[in-house]
Backbone as a ProteinNet text record, in pm:
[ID]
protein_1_A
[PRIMARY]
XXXXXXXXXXXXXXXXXXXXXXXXXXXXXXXXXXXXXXXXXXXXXXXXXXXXXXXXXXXXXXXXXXXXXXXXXXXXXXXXXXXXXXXXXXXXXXXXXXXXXXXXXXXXXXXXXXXXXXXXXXXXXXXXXXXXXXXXXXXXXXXXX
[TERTIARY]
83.6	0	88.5	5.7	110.7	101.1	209.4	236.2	262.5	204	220.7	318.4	293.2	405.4	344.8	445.9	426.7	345.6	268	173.1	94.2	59.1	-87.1	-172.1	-258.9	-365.1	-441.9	-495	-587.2	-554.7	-369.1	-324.1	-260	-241.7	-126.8	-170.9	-297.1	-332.7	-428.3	-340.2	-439.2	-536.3	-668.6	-786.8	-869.9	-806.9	-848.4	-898.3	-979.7	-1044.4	-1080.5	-1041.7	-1102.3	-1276.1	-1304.7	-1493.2	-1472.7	-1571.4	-1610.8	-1525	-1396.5	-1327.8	-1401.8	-1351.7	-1370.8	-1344.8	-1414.2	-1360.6	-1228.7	-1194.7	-1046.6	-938.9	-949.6	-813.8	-794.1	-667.4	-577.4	-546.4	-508.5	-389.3	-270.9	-164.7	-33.5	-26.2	43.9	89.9	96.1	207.3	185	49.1	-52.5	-144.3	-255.4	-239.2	-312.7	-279.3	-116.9	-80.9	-141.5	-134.4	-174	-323.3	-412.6	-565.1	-539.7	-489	-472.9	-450.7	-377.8	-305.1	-378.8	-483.7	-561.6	-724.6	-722.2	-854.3	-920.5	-895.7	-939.2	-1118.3	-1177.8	-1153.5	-1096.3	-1072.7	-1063.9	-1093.8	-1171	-1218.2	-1203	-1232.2	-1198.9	-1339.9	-1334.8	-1480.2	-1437.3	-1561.2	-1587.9	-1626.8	-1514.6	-1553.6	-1462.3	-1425.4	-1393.6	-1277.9	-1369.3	-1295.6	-1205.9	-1192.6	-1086.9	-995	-1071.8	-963.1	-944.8	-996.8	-915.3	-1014.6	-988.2	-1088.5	-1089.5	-1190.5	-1208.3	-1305.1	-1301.7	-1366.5	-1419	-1430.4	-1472.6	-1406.2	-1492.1	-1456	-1289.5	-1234.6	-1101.3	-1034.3	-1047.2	-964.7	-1001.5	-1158.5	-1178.1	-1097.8	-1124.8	-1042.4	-882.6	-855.6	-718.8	-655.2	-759.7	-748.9	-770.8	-854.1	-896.1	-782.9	-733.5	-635	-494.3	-491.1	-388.1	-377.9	-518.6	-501.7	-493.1	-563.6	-556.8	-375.4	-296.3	-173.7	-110.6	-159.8	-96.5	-127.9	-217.2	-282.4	-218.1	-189.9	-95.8	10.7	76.6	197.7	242.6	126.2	187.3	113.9	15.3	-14	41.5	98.2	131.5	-17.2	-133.1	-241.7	-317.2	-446.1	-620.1	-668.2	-609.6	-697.8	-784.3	-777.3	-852.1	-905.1	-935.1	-944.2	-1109	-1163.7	-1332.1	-1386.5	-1507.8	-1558.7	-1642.7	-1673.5	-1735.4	-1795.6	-1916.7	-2007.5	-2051.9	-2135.8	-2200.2	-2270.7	-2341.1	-2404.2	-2515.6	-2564.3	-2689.2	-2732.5	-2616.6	-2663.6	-2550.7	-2518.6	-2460.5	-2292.7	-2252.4	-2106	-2140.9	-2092.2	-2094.8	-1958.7	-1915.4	-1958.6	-1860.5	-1951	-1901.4	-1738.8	-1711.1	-1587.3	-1671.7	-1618.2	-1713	-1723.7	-1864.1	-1912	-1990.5	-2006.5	-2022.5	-2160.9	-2246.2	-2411.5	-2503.2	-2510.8	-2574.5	-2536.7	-2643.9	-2590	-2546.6	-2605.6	-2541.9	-2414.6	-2407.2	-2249.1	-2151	-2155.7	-2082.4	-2023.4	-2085.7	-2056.8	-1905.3	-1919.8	-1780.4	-1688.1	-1674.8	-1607.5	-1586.4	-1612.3	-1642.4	-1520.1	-1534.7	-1447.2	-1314	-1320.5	-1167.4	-1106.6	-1210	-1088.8	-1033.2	-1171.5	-1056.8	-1028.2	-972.8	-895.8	-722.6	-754.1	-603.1	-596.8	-639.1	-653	-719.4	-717.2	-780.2	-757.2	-650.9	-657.4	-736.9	-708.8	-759.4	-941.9	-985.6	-1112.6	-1222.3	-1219.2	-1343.2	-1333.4	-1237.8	-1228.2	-1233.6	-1189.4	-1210.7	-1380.7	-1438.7	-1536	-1679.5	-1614.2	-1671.8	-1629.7	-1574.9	-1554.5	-1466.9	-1399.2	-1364.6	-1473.1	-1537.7	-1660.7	-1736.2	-1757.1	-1888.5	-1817.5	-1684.3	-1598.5	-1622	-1590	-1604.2	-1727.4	-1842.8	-1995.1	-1979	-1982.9	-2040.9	-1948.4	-1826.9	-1789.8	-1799.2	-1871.4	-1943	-2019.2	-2126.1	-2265.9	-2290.2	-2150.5	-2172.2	-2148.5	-2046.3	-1953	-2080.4	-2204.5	-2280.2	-2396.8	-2420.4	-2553.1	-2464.5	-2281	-2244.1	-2263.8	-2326.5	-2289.7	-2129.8	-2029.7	-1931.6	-1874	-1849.6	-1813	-1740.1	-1796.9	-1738.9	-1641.5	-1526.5	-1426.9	-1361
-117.6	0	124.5	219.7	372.6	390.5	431.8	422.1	596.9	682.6	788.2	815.9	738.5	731.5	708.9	596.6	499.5	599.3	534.5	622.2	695.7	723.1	801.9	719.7	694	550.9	596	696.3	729.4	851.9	782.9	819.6	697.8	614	494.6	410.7	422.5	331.7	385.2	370.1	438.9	357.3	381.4	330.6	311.2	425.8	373.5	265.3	226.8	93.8	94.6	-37.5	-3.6	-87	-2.3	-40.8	-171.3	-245.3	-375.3	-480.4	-352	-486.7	-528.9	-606.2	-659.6	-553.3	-522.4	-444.7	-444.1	-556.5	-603.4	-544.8	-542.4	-484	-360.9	-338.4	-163.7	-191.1	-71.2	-82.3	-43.1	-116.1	-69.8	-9.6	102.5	173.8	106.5	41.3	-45.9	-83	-154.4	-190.1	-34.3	78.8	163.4	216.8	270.9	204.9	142.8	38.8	-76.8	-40.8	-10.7	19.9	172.2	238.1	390	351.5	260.6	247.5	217.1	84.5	50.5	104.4	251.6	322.5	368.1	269.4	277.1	227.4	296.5	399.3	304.8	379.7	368.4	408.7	494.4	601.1	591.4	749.3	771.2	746.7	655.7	644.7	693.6	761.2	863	795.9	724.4	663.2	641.4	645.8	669.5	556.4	435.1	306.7	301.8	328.2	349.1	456.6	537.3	662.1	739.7	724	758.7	872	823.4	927.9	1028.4	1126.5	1260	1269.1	1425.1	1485.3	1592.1	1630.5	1750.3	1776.7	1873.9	1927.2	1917.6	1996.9	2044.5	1892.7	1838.4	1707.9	1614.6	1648.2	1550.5	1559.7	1706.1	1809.6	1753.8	1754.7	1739.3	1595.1	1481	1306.6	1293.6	1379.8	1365.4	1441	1513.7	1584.2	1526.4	1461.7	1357.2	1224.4	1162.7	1036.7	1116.9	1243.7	1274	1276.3	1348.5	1332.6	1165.2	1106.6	946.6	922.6	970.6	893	947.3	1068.6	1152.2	1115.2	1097.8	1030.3	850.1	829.2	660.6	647.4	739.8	731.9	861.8	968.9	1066.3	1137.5	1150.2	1206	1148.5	1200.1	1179.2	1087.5	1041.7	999	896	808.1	712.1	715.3	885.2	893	914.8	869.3	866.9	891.2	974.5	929.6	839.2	753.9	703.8	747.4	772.6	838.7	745.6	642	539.9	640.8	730.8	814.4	728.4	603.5	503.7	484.5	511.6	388.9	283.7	261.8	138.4	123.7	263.2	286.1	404.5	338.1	459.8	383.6	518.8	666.3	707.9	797.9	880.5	985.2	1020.5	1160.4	1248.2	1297.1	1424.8	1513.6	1560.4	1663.3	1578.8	1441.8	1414	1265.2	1344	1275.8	1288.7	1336.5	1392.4	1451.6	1416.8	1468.8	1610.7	1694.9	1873.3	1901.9	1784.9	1821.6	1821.3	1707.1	1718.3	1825.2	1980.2	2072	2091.1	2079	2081.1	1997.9	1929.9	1826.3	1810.5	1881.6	1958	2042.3	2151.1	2323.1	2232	2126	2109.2	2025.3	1936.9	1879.7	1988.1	2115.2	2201.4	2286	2300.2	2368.5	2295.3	2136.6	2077.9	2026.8	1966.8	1938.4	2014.4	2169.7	2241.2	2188.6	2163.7	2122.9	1980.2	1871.2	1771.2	1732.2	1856.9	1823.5	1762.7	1816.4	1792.2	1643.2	1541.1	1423.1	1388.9	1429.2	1316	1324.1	1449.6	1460.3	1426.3	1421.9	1369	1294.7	1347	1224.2	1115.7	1085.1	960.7	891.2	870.4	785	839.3	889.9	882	831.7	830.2	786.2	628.8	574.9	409	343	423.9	397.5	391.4	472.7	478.5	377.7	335.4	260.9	119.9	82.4	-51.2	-47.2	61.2	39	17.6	53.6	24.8	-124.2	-152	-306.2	-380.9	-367.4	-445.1	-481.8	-339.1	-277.4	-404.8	-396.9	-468.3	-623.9	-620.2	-802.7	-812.8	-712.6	-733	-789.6	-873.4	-893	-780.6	-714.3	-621.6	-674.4	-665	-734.2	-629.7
0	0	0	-57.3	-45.1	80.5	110.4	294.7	342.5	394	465.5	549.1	634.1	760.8	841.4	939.3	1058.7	1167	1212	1352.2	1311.9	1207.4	1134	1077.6	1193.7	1137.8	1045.3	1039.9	931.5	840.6	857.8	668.4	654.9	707.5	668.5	554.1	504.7	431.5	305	165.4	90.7	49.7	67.4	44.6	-92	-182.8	-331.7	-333.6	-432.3	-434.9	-618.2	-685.2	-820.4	-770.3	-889.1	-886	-864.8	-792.1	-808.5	-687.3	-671.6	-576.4	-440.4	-397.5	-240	-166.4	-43.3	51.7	100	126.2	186.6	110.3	-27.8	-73.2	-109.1	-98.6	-139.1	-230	-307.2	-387.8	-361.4	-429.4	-402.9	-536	-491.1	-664	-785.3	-804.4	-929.5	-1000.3	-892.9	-903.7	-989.4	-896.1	-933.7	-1068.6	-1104.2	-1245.2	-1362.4	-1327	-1449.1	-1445.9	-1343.6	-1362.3	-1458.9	-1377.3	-1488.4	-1623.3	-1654.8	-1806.7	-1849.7	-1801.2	-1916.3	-1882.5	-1853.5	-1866.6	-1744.7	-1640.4	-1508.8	-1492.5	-1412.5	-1333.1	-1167.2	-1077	-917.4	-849	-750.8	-688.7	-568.2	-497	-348.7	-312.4	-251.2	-126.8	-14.3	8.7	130.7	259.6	307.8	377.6	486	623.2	705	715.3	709.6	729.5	624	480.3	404.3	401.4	399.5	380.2	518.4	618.5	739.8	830.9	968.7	1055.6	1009.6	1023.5	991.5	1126.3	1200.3	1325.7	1251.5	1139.8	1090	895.4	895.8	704.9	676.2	787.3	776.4	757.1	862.3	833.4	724.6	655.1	551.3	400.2	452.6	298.6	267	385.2	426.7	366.3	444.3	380.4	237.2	142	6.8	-28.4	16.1	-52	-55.1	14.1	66.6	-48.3	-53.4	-108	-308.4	-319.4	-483.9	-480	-392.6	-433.1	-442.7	-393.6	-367.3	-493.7	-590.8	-719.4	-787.2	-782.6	-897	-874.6	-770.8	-753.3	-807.1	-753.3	-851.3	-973.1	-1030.8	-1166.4	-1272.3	-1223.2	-1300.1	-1328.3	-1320.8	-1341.6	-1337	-1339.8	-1257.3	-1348.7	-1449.6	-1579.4	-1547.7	-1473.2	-1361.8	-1245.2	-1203.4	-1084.9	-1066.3	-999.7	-975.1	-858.2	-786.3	-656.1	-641.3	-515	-461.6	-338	-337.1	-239.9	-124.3	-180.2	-86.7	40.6	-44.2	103	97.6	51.5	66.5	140.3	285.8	390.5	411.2	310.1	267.4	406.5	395.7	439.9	552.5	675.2	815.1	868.6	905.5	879.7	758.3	686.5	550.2	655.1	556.8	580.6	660.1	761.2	869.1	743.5	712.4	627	532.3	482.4	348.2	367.1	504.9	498.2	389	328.3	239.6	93	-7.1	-143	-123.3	-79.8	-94.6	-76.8	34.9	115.7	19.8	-121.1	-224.1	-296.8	-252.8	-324.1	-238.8	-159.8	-73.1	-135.7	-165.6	-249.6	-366	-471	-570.7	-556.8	-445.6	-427.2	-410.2	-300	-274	-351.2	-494.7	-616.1	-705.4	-730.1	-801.1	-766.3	-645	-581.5	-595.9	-520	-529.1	-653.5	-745.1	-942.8	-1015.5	-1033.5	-1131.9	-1245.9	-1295.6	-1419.9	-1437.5	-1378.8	-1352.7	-1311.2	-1239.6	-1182.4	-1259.2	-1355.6	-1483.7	-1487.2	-1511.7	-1489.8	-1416.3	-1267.6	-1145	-1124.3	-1138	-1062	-1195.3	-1325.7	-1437.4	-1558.7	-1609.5	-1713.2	-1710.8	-1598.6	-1591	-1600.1	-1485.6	-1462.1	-1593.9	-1656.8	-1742.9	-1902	-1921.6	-2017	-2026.1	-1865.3	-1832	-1868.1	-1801.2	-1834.9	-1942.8	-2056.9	-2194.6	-2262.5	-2200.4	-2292.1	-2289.4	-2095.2	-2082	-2142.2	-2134.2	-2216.5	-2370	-2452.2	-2556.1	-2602.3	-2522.7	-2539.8	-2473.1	-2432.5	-2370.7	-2512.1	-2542	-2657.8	-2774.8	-2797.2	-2913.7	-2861.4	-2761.1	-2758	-2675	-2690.6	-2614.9	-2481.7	-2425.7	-2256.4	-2220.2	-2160.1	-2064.1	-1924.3	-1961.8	-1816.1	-1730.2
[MASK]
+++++++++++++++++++++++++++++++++++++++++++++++++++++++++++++++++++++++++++++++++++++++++++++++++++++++++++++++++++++++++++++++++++++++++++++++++

């Protein structure tokens, strides 16, 4: 796993996750790599248990801002980079700030703030690049893997 540094439990472990995996696994760079190369996507879930306690906005800002550099760092750019919300229900507790769809606007300010150039993709067309191009490989009869 991309490693922060020893005694920071909730940075020690980057939580990225590509779509679909098991809960249990990280990625280690390489890994996030080879997903970037061939299209991706991977995304930051907002989620405490992966990406690390948060007591408030400041510190959530802080962990997302943290793990977008870990991605730029072992992928060279966002081109695979996606969110994951799971405000369903599904995942407690979310990042302090991020109960609710609105709260997203917050999350929004602080990708293009730290990836201006980048934001338009993390926060859209990655994910909507991946979709359209399952959905077509599905419409052709294609296996989508």
């Amino acid at each position: 796993m991309i490693r922060r540094g020893a005694g920071n439990a909730r940075r020690d472990a980057w939580a990225s996750l590509p779509v679909g995996a098991p809960a249990s696994i990280g990625i280690e760079p390489a890994v996030a790599k080879r997903i970037h190369d061939r299209g991706g996507p991977f995304g930051l879930i907002t989620c405490q248990h992966w990406m690390g306690t948060t007591h408030g906005t400041k510190e959530s800002q802080e962990v997302i801002g943290w793990h977008l550099k870990a991605i730029e760092k072992a992928c060279g750019d966002h081109a695979a980079t996606a969110i994951g919300t799971d405000i369903d229900g599904f995942v407690k507790p979310t990042l302090a700030g991020f109960g609710n769809a609105p709260d997203f606007k917050a999350l929004e300010a602080w990708i293009r703030a730290n990836s201006p150039q980048q934001a338009e993709a993390i926060l859209h067309e990655n994910a909507r690049r991946v979709l359209k191009q399952a959905f077509t490989r599905r419409a052709q009869g294609t296996r989508v893997v």
